[in-house]
The first five atom37 places (N, CA, C, CB, O) and aatype in JSON, in Angstrom:
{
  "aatype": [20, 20, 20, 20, 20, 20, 20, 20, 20, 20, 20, 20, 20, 20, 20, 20, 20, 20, 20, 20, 20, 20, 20, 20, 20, 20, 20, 20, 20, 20, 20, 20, 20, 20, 20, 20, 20, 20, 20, 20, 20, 20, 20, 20, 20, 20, 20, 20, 20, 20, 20, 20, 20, 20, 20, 20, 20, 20, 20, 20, 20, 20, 20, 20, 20, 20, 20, 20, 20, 20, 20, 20, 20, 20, 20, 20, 20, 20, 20, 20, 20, 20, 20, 20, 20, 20, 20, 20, 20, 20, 20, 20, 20, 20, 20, 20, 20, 20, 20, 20, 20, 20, 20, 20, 20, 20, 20, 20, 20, 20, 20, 20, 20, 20, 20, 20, 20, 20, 20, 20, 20, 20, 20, 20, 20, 20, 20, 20],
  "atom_mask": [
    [1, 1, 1, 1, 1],
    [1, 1, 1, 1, 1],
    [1, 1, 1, 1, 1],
    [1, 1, 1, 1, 1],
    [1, 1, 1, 1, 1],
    [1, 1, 1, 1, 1],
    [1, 1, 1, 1, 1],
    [1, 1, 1, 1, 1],
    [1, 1, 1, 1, 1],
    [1, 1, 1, 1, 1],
    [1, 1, 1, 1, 1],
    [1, 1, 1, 1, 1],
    [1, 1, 1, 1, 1],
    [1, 1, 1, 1, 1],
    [1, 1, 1, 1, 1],
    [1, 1, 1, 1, 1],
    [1, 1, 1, 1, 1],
    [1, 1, 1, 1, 1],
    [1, 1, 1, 1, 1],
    [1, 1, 1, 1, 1],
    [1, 1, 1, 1, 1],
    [1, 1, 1, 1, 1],
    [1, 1, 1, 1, 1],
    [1, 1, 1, 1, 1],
    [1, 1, 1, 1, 1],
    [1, 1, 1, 1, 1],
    [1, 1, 1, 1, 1],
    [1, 1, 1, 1, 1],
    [1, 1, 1, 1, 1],
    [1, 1, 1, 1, 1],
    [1, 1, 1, 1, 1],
    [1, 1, 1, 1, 1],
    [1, 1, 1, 1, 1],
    [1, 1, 1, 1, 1],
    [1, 1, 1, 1, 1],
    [1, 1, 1, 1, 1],
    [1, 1, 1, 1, 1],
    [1, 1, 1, 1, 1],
    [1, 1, 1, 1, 1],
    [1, 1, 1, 1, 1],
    [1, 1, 1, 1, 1],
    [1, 1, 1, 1, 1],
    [1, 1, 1, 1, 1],
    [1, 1, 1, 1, 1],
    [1, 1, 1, 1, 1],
    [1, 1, 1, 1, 1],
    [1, 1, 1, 1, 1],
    [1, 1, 1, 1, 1],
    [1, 1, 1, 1, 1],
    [1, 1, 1, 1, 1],
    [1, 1, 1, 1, 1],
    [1, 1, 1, 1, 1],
    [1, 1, 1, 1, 1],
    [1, 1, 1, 1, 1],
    [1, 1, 1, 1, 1],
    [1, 1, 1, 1, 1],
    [1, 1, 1, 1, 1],
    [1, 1, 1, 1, 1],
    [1, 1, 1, 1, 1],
    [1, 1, 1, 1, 1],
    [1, 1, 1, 1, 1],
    [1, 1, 1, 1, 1],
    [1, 1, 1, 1, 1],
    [1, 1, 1, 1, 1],
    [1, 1, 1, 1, 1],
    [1, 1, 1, 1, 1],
    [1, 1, 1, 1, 1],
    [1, 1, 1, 1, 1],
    [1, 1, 1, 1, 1],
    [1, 1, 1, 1, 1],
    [1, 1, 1, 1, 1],
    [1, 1, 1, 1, 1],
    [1, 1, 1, 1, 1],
    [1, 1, 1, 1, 1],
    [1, 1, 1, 1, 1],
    [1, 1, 1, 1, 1],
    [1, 1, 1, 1, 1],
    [1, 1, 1, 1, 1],
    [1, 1, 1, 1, 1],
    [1, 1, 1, 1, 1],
    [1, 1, 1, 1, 1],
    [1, 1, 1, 1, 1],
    [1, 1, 1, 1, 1],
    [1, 1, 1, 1, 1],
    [1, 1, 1, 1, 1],
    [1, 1, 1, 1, 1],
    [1, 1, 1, 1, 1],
    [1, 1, 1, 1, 1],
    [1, 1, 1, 1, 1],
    [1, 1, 1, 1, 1],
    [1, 1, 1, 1, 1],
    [1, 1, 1, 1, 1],
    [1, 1, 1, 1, 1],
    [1, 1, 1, 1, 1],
    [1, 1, 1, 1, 1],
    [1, 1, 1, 1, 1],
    [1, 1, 1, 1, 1],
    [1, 1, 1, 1, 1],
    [1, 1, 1, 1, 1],
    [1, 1, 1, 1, 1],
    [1, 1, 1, 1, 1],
    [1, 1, 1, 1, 1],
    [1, 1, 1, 1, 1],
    [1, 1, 1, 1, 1],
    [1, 1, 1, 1, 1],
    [1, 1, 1, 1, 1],
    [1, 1, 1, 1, 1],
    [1, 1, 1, 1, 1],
    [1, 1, 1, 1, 1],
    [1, 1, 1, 1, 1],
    [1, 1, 1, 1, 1],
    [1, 1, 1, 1, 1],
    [1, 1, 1, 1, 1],
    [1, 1, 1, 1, 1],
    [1, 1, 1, 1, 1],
    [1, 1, 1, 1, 1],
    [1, 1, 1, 1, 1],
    [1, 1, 1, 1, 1],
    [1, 1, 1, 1, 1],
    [1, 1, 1, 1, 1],
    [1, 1, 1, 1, 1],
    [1, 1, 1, 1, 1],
    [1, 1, 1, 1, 1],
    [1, 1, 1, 1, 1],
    [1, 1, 1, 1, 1],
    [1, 1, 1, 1, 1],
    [1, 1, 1, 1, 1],
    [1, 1, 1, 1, 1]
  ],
  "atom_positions": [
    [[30.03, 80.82, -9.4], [29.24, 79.93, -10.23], [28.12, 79.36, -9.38], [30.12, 78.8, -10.83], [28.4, 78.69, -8.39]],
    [[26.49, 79.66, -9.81], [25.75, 79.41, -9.13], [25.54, 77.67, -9.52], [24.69, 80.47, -9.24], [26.14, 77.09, -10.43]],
    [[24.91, 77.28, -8.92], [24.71, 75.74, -8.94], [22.68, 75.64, -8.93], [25.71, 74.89, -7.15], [21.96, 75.77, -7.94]],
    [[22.24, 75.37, -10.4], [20.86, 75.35, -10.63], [19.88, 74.58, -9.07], [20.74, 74.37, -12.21], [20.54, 73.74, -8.46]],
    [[18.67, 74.82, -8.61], [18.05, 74.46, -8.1], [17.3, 72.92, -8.45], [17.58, 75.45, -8.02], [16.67, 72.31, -7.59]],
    [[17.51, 72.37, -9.99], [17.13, 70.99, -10.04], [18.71, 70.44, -9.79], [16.27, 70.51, -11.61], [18.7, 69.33, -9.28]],
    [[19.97, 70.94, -10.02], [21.08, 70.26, -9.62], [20.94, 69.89, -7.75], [22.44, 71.33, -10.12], [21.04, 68.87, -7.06]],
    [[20.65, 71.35, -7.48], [20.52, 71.29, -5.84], [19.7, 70.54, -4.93], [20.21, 72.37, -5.42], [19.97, 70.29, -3.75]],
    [[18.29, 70.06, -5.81], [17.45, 69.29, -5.71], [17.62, 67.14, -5.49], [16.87, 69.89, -6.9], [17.4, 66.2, -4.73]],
    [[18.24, 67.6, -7.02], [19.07, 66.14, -7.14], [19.81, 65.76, -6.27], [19.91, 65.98, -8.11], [19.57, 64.7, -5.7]],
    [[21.11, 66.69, -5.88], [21.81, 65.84, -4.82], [21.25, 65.77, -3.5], [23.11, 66.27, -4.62], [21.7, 64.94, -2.71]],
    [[20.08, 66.73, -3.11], [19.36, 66.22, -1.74], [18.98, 65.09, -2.06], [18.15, 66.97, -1.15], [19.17, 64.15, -1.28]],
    [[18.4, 64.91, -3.22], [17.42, 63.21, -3.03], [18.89, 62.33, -3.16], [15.84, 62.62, -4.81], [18.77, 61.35, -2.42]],
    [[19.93, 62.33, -3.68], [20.72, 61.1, -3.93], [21.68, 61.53, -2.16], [21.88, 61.13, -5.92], [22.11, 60.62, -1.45]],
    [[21.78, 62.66, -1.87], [22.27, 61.69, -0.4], [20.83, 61.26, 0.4], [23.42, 62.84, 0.94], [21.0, 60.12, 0.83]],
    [[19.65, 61.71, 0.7], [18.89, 60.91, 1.41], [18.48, 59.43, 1.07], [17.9, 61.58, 1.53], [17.84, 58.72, 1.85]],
    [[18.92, 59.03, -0.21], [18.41, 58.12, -0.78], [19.93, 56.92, -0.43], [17.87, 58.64, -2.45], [19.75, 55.71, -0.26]],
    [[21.25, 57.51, -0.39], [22.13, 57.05, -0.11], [22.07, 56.55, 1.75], [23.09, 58.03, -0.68], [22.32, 55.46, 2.26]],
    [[21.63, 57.88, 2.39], [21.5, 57.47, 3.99], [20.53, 56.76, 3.79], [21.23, 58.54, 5.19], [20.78, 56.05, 4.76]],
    [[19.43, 56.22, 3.31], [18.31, 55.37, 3.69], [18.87, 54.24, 3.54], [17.05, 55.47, 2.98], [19.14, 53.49, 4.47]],
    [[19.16, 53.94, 1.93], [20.25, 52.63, 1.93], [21.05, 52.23, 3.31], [21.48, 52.97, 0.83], [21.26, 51.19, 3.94]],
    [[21.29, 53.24, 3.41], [23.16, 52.88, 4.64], [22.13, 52.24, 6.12], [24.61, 55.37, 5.46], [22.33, 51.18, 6.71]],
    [[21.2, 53.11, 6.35], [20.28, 53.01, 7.73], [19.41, 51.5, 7.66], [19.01, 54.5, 7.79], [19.21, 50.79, 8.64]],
    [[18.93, 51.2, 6.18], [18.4, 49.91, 6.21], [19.68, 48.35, 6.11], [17.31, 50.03, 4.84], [19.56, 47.16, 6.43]],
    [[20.59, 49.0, 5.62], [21.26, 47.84, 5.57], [21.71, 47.48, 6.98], [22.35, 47.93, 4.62], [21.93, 46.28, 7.19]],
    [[21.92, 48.52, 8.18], [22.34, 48.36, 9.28], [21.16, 47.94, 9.91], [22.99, 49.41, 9.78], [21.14, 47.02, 10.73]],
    [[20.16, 48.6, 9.54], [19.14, 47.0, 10.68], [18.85, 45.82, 10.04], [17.33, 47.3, 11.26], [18.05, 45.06, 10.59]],
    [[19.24, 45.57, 9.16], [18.83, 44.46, 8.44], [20.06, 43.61, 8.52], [18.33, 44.79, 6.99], [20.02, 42.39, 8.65]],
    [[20.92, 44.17, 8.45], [22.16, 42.77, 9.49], [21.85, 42.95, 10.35], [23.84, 42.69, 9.73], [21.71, 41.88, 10.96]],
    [[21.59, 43.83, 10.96], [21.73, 43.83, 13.1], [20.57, 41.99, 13.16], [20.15, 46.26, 14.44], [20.92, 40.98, 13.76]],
    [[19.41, 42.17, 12.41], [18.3, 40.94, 12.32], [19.07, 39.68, 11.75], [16.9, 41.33, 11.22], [18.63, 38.65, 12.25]],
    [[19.94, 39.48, 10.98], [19.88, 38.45, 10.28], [21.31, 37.89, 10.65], [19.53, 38.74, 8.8], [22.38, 38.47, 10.84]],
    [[20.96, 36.59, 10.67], [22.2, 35.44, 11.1], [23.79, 35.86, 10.69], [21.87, 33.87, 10.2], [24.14, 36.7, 9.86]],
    [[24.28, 35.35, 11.18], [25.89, 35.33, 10.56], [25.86, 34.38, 8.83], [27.15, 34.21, 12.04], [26.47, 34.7, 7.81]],
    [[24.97, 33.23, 9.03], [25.08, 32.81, 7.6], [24.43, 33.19, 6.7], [24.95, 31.76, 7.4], [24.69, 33.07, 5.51]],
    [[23.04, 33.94, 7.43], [22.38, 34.6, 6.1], [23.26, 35.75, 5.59], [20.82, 35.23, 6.4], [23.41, 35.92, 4.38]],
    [[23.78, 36.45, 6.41], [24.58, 37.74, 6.16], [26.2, 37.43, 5.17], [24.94, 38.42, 7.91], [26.77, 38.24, 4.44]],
    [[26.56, 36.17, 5.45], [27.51, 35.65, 4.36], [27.24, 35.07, 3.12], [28.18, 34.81, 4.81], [28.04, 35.01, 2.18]],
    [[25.7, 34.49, 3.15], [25.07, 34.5, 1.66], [24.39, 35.5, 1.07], [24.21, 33.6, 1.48], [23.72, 35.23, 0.08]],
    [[24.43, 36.7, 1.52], [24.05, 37.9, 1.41], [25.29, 38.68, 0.49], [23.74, 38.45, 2.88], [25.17, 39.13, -0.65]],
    [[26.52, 38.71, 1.36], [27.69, 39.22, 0.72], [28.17, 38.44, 0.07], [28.57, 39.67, 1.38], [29.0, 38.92, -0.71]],
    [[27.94, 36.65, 0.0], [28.79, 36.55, -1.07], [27.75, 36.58, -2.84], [29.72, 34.95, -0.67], [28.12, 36.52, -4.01]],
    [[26.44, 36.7, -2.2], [25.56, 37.24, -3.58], [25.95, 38.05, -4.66], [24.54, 37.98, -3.24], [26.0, 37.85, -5.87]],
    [[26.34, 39.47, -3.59], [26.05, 40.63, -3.73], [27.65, 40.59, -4.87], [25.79, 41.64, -2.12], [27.73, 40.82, -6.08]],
    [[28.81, 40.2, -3.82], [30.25, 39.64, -5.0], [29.94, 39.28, -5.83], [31.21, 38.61, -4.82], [29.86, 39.96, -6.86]],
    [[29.56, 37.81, -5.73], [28.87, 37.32, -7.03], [28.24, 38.37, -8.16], [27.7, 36.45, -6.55], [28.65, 38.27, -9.32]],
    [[27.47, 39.14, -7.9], [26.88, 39.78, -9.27], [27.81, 41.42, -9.1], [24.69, 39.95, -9.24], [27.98, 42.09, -10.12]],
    [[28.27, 41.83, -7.94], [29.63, 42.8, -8.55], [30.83, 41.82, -9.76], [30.78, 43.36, -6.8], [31.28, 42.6, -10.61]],
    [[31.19, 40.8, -9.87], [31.87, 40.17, -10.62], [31.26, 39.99, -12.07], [32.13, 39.08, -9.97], [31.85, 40.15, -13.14]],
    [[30.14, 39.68, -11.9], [29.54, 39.4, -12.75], [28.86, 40.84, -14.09], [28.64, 38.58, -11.89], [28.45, 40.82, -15.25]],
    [[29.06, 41.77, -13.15], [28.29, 43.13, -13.75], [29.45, 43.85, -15.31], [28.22, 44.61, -12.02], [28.99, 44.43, -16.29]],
    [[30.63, 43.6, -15.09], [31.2, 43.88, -16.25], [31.6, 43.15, -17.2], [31.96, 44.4, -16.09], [31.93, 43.51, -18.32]],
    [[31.55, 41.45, -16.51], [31.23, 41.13, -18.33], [30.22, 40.85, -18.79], [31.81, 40.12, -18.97], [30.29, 40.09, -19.75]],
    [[28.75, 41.35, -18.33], [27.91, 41.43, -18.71], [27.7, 42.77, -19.89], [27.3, 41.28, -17.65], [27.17, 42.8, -21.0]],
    [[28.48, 43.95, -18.91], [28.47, 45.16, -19.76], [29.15, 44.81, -21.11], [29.22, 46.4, -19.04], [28.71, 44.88, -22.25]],
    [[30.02, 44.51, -20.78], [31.24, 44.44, -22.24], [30.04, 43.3, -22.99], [33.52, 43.45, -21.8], [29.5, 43.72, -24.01]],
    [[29.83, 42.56, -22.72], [28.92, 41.39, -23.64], [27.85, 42.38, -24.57], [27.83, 40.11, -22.41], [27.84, 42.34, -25.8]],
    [[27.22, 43.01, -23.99], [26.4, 44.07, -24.05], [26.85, 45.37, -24.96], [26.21, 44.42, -22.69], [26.18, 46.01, -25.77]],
    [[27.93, 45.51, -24.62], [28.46, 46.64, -25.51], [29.16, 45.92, -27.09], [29.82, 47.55, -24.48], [28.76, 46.33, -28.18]],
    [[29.93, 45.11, -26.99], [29.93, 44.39, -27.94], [28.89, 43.81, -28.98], [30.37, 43.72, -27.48], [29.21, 43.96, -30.16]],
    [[27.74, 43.2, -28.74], [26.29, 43.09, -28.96], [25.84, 44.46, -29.78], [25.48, 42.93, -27.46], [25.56, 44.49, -30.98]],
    [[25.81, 45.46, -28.99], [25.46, 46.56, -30.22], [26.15, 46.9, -30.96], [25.11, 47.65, -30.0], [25.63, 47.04, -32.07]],
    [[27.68, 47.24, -30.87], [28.32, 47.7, -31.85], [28.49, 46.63, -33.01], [29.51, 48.2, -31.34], [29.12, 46.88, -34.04]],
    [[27.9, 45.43, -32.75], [28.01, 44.08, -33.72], [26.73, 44.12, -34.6], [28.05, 42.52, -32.8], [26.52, 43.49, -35.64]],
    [[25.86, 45.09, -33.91], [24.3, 45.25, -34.47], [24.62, 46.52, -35.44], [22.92, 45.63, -33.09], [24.14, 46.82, -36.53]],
    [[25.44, 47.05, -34.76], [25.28, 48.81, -35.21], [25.93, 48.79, -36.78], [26.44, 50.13, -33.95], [25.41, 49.32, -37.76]],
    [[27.26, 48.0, -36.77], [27.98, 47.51, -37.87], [27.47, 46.62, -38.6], [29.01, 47.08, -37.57], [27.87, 46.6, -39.77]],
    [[26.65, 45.81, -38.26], [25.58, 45.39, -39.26], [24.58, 45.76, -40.22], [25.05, 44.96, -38.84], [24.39, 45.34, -41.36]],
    [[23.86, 46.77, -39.44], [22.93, 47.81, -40.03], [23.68, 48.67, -41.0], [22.28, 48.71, -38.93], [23.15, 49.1, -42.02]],
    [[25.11, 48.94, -40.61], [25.51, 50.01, -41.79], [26.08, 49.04, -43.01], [26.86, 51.25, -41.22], [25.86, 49.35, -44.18]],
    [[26.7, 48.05, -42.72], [27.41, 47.1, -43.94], [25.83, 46.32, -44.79], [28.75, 45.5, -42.98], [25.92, 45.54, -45.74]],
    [[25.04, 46.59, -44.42], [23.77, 45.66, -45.09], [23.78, 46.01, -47.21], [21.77, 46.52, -44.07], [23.4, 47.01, -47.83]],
    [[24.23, 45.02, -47.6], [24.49, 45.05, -48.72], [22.99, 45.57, -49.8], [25.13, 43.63, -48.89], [21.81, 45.44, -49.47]],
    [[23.43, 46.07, -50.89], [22.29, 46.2, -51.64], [21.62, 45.09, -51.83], [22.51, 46.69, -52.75], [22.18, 44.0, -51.85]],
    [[19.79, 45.31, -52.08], [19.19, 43.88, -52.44], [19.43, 43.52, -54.17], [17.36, 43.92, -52.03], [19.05, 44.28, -55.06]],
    [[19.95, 42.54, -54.33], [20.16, 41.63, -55.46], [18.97, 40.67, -55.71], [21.41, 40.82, -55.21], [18.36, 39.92, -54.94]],
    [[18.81, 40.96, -57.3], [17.91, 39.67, -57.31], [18.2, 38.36, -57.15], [17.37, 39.57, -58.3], [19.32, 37.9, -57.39]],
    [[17.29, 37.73, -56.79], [17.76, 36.21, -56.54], [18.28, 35.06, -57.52], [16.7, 35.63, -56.02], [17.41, 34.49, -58.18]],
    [[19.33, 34.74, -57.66], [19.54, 33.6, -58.94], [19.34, 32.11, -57.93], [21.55, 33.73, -59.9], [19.8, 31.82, -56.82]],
    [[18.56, 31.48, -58.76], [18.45, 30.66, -58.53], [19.67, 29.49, -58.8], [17.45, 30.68, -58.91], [20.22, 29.43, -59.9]],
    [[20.12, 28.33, -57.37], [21.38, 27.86, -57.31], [20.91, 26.24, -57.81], [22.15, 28.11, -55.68], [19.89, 25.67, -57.44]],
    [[22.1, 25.61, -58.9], [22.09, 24.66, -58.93], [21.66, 23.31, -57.69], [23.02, 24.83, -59.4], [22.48, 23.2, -56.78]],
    [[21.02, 22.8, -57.68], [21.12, 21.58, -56.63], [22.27, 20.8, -56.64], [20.06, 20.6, -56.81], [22.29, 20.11, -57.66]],
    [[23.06, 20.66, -56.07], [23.74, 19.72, -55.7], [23.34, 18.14, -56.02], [23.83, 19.99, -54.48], [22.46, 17.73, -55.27]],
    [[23.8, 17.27, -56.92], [24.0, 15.96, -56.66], [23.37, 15.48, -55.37], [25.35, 15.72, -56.67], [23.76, 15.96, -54.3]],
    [[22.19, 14.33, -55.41], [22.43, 13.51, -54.75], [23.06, 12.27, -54.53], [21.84, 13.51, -54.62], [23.12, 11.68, -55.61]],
    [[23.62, 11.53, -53.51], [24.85, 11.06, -54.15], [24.23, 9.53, -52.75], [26.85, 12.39, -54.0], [24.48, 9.75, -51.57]],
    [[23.63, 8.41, -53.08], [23.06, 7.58, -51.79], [24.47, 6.41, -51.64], [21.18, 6.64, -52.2], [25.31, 6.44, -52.53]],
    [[24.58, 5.75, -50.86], [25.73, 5.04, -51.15], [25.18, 4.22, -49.88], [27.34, 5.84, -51.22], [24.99, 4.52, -48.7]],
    [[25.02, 3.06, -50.62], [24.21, 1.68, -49.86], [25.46, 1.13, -49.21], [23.35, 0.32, -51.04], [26.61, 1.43, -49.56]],
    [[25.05, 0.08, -47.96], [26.14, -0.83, -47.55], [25.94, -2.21, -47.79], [26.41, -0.71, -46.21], [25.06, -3.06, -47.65]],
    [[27.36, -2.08, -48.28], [27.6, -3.68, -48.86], [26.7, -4.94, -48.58], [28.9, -4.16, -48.33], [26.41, -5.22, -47.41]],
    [[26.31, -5.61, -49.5], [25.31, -6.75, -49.18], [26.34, -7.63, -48.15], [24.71, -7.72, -50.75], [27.56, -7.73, -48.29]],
    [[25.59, -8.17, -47.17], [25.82, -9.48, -46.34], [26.21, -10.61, -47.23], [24.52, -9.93, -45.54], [25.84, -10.54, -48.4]],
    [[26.94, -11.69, -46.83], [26.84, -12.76, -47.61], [25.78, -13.95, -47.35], [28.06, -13.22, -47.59], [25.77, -14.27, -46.16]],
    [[25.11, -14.49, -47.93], [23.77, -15.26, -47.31], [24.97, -16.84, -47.29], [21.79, -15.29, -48.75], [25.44, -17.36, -48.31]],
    [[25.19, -17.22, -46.08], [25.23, -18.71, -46.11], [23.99, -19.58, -45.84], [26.17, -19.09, -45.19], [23.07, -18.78, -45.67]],
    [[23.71, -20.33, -45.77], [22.97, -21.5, -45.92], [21.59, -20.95, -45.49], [23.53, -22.77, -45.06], [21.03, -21.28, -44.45]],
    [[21.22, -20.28, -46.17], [19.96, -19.56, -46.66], [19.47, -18.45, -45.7], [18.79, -20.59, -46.85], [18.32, -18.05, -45.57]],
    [[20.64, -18.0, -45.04], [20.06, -17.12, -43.87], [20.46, -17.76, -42.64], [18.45, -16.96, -43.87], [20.24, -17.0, -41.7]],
    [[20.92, -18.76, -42.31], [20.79, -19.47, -41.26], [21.98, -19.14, -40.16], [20.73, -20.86, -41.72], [21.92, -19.21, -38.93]],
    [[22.77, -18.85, -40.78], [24.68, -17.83, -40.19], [24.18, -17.08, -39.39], [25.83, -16.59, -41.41], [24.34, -17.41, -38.22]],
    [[23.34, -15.73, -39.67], [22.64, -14.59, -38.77], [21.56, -14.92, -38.12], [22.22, -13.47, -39.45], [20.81, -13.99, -37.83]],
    [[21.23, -16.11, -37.78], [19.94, -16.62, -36.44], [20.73, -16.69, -35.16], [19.11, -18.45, -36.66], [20.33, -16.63, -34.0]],
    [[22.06, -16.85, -35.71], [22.94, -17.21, -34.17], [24.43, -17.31, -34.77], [22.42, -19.02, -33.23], [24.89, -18.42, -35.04]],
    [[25.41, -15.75, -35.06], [26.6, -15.36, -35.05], [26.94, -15.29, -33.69], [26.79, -14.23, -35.76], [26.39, -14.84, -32.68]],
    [[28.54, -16.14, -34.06], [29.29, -15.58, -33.03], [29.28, -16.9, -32.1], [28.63, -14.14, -32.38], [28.25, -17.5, -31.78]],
    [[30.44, -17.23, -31.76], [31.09, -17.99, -30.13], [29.54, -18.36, -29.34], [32.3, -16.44, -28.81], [28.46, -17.85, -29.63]],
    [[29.73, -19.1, -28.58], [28.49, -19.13, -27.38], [28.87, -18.57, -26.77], [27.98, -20.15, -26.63], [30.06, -18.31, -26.94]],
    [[28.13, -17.94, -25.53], [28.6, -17.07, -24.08], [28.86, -17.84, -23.35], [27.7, -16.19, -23.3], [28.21, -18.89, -23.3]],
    [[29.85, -17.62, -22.56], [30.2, -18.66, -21.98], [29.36, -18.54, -20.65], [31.7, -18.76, -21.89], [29.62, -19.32, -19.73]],
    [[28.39, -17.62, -20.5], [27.18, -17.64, -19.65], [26.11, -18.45, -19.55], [26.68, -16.77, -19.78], [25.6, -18.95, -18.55]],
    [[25.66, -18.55, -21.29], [24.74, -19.61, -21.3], [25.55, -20.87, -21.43], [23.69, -19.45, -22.42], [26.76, -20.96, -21.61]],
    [[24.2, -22.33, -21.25], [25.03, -23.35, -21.68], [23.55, -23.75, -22.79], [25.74, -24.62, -20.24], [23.36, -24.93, -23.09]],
    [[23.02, -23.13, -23.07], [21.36, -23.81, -24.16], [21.67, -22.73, -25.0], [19.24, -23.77, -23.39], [22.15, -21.63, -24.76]],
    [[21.22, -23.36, -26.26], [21.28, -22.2, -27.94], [20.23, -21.46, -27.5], [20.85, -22.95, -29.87], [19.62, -21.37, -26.43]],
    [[20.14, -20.89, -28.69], [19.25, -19.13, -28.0], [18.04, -19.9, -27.97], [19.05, -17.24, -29.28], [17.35, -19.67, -26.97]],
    [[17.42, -21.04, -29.02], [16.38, -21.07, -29.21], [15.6, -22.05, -28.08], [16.35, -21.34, -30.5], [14.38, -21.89, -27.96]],
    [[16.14, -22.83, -27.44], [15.99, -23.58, -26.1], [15.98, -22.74, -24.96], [17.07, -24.54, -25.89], [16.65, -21.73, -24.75]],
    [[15.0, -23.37, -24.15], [15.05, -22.44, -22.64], [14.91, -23.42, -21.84], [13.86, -21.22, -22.27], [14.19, -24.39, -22.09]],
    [[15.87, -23.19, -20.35], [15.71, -24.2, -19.49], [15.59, -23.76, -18.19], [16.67, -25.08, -19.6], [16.44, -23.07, -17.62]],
    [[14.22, -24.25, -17.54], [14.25, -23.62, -16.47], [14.54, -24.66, -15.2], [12.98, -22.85, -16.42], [14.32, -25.87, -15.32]],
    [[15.24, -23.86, -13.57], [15.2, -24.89, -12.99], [14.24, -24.17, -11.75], [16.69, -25.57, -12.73], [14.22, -22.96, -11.54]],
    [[13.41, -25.23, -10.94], [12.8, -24.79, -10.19], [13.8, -24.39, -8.56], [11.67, -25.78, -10.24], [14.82, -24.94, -8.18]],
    [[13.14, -23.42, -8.0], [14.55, -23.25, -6.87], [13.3, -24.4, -5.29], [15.11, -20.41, -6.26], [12.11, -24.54, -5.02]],
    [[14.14, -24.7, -4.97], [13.12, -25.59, -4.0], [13.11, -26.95, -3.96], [11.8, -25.38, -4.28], [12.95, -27.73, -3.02]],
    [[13.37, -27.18, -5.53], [12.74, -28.78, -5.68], [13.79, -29.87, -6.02], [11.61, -28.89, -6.96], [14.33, -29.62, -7.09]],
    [[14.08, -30.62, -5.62], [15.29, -31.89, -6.59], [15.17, -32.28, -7.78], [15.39, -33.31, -6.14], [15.98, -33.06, -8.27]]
  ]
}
């Protein structure tokens, strides 16, 4: 069984192309630090880990496209759909005591301040 001349072709370029790889990666650590060379390999892990569930994401993705395209239903004319009810629902009125005057100042005093909200007292720092 002869073996074609573009087959014979091909695998010259994929091993020279394999030794070039192999020859550059060896001077290119021989140059580079011990820590660049460990963020180097742990990159390189990093996206070997990363490369098959990218595929599967990917393969999934089309066959989700592919099964789409064939289930695509006949076009129907459009009926037009009832609206829905709008339906607003207010909140309960406040009770007004003494004409509004309850909500200027609800609630306990703080026991932070000692003046109603509407008084301000200042003291000077320095002076008696």
């Amino acid at each position: 069984m002869e073996v074609s001349l573009g087959q014979r072709l091909a695998r010259f370029v994929a091993l020279v192309g394999m030794l070039f790889v192999i020859v550059m990666a060896v001077l290119v650590s021989d140059r580079l630090s011990q820590d660049a060379l460990a963020l180097t390999l742990g990159l390189a892990c990093g996206v070997a880990a990363m490369a098959p569930t990218v595929l599967l994401a990917v393969l999934l993705w089309r066959r989700a496209e592919r099964s789409a395209a064939q289930n695509v239903a006949p076009a129907t004319p459009a009926t037009p759909y009832a609206t829905p009810p709008v339906i607003v629902l207010a909140p309960p009125a406040l009770p007004a005591a003494n004409n509004g005057e309850a909500y200027r100042y609800a609630g306990p005093p703080s026991p932070w301040t000692t003046t109603a909200p509407g008084e301000r007292k200042f003291v000077v720092m320095g002076e008696d």
